[in-house]
C-alpha positions in Angstrom: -10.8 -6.0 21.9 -9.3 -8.2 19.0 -8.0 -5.3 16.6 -7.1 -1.6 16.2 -6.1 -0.5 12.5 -4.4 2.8 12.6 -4.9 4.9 9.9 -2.3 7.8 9.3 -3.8 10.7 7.0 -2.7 13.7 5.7 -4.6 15.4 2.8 -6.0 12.2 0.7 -9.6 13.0 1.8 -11.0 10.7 -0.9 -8.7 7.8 -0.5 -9.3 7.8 3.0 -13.0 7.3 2.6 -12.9 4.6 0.5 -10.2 2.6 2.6 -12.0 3.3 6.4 -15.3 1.9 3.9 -13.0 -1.0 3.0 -12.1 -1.7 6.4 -15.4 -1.2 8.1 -16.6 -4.2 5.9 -13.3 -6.0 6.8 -14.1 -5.9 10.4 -17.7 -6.7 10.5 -17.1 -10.3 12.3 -14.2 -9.0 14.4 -14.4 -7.0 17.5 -12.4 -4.3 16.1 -11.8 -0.3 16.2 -10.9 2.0 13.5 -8.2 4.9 14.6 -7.8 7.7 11.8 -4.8 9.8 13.0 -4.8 12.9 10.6 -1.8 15.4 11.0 -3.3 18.2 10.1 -5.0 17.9 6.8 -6.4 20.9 5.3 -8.9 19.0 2.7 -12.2 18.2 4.8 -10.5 14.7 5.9 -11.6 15.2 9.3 -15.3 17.1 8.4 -15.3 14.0 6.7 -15.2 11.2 9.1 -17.1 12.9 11.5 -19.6 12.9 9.1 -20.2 9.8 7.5 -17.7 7.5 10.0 -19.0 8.9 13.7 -17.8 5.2 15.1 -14.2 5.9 13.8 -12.1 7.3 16.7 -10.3 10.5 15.1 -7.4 11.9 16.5 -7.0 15.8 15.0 -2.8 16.7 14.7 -2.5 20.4 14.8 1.2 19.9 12.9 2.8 17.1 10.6 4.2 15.0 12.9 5.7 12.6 10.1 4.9 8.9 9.8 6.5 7.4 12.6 5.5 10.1 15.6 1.8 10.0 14.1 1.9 5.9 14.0 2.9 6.2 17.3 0.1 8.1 18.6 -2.9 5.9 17.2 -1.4 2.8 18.6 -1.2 4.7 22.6 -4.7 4.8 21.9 -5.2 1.5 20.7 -7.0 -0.9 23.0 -7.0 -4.2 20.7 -4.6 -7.0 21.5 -3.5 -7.1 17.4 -2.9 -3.4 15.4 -2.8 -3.2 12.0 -0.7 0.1 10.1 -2.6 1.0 7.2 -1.9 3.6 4.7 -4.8 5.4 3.9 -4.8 4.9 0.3 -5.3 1.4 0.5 -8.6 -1.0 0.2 -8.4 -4.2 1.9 -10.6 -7.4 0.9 -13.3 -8.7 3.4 -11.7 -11.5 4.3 -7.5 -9.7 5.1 -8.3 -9.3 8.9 -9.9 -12.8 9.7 -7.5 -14.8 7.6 -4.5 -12.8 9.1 -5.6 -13.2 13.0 -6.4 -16.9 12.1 -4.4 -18.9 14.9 -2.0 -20.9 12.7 -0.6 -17.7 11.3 0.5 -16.9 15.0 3.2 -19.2 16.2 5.2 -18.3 19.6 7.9 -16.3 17.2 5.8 -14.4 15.0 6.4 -10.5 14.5 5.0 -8.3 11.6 2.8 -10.4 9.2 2.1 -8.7 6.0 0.3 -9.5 2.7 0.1 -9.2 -1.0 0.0 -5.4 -2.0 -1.2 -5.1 -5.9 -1.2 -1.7 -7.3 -4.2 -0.1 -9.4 -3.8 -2.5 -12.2 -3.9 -5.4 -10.4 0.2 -6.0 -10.8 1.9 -7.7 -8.0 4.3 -4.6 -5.9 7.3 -6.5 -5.0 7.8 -4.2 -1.7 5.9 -6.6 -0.4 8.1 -8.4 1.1 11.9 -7.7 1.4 15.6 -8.3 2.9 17.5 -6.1 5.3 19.3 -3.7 2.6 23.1 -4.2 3.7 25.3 -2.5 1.4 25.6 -5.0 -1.0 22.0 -5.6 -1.0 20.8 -2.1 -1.6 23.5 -2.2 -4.9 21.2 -4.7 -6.1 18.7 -2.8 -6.0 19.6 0.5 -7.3 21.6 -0.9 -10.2 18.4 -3.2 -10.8 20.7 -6.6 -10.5 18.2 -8.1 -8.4 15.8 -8.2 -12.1 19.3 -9.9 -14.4 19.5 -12.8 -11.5 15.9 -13.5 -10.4 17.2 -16.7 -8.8 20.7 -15.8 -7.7 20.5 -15.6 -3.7 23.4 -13.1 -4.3 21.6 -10.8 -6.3 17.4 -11.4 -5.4 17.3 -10.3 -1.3 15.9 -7.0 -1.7 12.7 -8.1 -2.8 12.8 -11.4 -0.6 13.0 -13.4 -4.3 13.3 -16.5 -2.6 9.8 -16.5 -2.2 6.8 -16.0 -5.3 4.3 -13.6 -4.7 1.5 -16.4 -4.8 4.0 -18.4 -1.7 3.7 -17.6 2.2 6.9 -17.6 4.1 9.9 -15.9 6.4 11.0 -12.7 5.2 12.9 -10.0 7.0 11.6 -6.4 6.5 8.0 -5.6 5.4 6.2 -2.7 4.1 4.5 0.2 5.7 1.3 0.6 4.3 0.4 -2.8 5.8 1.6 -4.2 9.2 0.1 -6.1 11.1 1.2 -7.6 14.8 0.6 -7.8 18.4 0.5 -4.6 20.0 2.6 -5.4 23.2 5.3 -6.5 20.7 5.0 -2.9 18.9 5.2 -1.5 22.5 8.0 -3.6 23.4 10.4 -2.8 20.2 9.2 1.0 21.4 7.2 1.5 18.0 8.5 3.4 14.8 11.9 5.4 15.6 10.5 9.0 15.6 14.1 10.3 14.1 14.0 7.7 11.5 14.2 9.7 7.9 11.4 9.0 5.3 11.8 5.3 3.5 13.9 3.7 6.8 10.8 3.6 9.1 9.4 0.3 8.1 12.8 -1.1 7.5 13.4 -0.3 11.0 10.4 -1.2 12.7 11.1 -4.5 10.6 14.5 -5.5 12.0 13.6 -4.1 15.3 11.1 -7.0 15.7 13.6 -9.3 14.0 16.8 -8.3 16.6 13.8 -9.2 19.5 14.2 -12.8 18.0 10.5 -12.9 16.3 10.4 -13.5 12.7 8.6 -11.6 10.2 5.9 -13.3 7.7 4.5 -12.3 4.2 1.5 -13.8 3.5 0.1 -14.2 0.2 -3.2 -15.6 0.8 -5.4 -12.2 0.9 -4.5 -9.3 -1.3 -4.9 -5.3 0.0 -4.9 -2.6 -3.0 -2.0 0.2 -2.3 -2.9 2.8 -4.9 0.6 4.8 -4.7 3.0 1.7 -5.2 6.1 3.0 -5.6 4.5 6.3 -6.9 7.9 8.4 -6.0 10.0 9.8 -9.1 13.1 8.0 -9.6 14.9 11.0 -9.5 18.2 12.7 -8.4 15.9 13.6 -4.9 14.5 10.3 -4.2 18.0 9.1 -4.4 19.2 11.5 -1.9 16.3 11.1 0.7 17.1 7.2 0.1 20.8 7.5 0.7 19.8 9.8 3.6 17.4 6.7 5.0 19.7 3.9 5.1 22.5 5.9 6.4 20.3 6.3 9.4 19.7 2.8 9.3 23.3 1.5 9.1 24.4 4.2 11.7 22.1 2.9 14.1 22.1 -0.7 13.6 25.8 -1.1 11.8 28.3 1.4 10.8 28.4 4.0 8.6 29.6 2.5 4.9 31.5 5.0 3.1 31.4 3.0 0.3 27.9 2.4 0.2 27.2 6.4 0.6 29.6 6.5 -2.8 27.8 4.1 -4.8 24.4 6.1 -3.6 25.9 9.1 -5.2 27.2 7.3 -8.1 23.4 5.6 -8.5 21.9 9.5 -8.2 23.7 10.7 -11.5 23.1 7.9 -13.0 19.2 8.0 -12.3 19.4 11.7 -13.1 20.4 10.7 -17.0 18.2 8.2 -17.5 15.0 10.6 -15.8 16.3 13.2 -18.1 16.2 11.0 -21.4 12.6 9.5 -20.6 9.7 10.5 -22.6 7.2 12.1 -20.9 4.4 10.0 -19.9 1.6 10.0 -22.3 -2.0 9.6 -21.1 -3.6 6.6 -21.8 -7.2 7.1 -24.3 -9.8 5.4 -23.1 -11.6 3.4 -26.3 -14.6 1.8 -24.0 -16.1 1.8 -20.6 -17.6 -1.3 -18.6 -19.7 -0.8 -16.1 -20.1 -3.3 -13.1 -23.3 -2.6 -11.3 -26.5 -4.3 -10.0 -28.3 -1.6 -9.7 -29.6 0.7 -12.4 -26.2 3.0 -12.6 -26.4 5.6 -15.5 -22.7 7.2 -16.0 -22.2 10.3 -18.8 -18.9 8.8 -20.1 -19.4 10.5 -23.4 -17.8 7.1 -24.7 -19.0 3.5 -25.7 -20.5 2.7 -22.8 -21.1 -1.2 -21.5 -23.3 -2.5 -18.4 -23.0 -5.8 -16.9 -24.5 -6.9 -13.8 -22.2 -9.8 -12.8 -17.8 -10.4 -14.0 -19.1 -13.6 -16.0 -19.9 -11.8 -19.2 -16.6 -10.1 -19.7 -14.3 -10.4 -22.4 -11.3 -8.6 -22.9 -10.9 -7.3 -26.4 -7.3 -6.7 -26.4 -7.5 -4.1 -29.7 -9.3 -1.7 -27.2 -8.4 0.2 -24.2 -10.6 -0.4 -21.8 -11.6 1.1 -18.0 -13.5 -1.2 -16.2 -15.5 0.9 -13.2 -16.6 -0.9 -10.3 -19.8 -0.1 -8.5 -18.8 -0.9 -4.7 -22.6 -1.2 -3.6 -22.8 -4.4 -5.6 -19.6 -6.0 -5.2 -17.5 -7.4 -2.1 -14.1 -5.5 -2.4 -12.7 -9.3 -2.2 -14.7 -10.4 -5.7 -13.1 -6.7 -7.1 -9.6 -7.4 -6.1 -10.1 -10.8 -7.6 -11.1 -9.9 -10.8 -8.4 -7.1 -11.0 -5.7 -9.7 -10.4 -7.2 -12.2 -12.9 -7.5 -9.6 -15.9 -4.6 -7.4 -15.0 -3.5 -6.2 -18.9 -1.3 -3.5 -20.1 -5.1 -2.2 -21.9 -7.3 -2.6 -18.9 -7.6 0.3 -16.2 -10.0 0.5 -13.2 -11.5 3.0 -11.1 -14.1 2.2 -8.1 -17.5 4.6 -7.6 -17.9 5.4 -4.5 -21.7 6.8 -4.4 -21.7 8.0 -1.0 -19.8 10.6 -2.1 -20.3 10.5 -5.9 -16.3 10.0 -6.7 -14.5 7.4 -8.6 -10.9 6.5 -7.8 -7.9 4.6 -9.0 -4.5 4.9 -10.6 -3.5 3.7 -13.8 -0.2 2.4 -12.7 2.8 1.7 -9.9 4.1 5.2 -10.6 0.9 7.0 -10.7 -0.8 8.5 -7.2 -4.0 7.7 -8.1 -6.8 10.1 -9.4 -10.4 10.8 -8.1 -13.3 11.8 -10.4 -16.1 13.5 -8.9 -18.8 11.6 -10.7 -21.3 15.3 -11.0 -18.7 16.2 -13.3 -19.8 12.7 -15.5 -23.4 14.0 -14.8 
């Protein structure tokens, strides 16, 4: 067998649907199995892909056993020569698997290969590719130097700056909603560290394969939605579960920094001032739908309403706010992910209708954790 993706799940029952979907079409030219690994979901994930995914081997948890333990267990069950980690609230383009397992992407030192990750609006998330985060690089990052000196190799490792987003290359860590790599290298490295604390898995997984003497590669030339982005709130306990990470990191791959764990506390109170003076999010008001479909799709938007049967007709009126919905019976997920990255705009939102189940679903931006409609309640 060529590839296993592993999909970890808990509780995003509607997500998941759409991204084993995504993936079933992904792998229709590859000799390929799907591993959900759900740890213990109490939302109908599992009824689910029993249901309408009986191909899908699904392996039930009967506890949370975190990221890295439940990672762990798909790929011992894995029986391809490549794996792919996929989050489950991702949707990958026809074309990711067979571009990614083409032979010149696989030189004698390749580890992790990843991809472009784009967030509901079709924006570029820069956690797609990244440095090791010494000390001095993760200051750059929470003090946000790395955005003053875009093209200072001082300030621009943690997001791997020395590479565009539209440019292949080395990097060093990668992210772990998508991971891709040989499976007797995972088994090697001894897969993710089951002690690791949230945020440090995927860091460590990454320099694992990089202290083995492979090298890690982003890869720009396919592009994988990841609806929650950096959907965590900047706040005074994301700072202290990130402190908390890479002091795992440095105390098993370094030392402990002392000053480092200071400016992390330092960086909390300052976060916790700025979160307390922000506005609160307002919701954005929908002026107009647009309607993607080939098929004769009737939608109660209560709301100008538009239909087009192919992208070529669309023009974006920029006074508007606009959701375009996507009918994913009449599109490739590629030509979708295309068009969102070609008419990304600070008025344009999207949301895909899934009519096996009768849901749409998308997020409206990197910080939100996406939404799902249940399309009866359009009816």
């Amino acid at each position: 067998m060529q590839l296993s993706v592993i999909i970890l799940n808990y509780n995003v029952r509607f997500f998941l649907e759409q991204c084993v979907f995504s993936v079933q079409k992904a792998l229709e030219n590859i000799n390929g199995e799907i591993i959900v690994v759900d740890n213990n979901s109490s939302d109908e994930s599992c009824a689910m892909i029993k249901e309408k995914f009986p191909n899908v081997k699904l392996i039930e948890n009967k506890e949370n056993s975190g990221f890295p333990k439940g990672n762990n267990i798909g790929v011992a069950e894995a029986k391809g020569e490549y794996i792919c980690i996929l989050n489950p609230d991702t949707v990958v383009s026809e074309d990711t698997f067979i571009k990614i397992l083409s032979t010149k992407n696989w030189q004698l030192n390749t580890g992790i290969v990843g991809c472009k990750l784009i967030d509901g609006t079709g924006n570029f998330l820069p956690e797609s590719k990244r440095g090791v985060p010494t000390p001095w690089v993760a200051f750059t990052k929470i003090f946000g130097l790395y955005k003053l000196f875009p093209n200072s190799s001082w300030f621009n490792q943690y997001y791997a700056q020395h590479i565009t987003e539209n440019h292949s290359g080395k990097v060093d860590v990668l992210v772990g909603a998508f991971m891709f790599m040989k499976r007797s290298l995972y088994l090697e490295i001894g897969g993710f560290d089951e002690n690791c604390f949230m945020y440090s898995d995927d860091i460590d997984l990454s320099y694992m394969v990089l202290k083995s003497g492979k090298q890690n590669y982003y890869f720009h030339e396919t592009s994988v939605i990841h609806y929650k982005g950096e959907s965590t709130v900047r706040d005074g306990l994301y700072m202290k579960r990130f402190r908390e990470a890479m002091q795992f990191f440095y105390k098993k791959h370094f030392k402990k920094s002392i000053i480092f764990d200071v400016m992390m506390q330092f960086g909390a109170f300052i976060f916790s001032l700025i979160k307390r003076n922000q506005q609160k999010e307002i919701e954005i008001n929908i002026d107009e739908f647009i309607v993607f479909s080939k098929n004769e799709l009737q939608l109660n938007l209560n709301k100008k309403t538009t239909y087009f049967k192919d992208f070529s007709a669309f023009v974006n009126n920029e006074n508007n706010n606009i959701e375009i919905i996507f009918d994913t019976n009449s599109f490739s997920f590629t030509e979708i992910i295309h068009f969102m990255e070609v008419h990304k705009s600070t008025n344009i939102t999207f949301k895909n209708a899934v009519f096996s189940s009768d849901f749409l679903i998308g997020s409206d931006s990197s910080n939100d954790r996406g939404k799902v409609i249940l399309i009866e309640n359009l009816k």
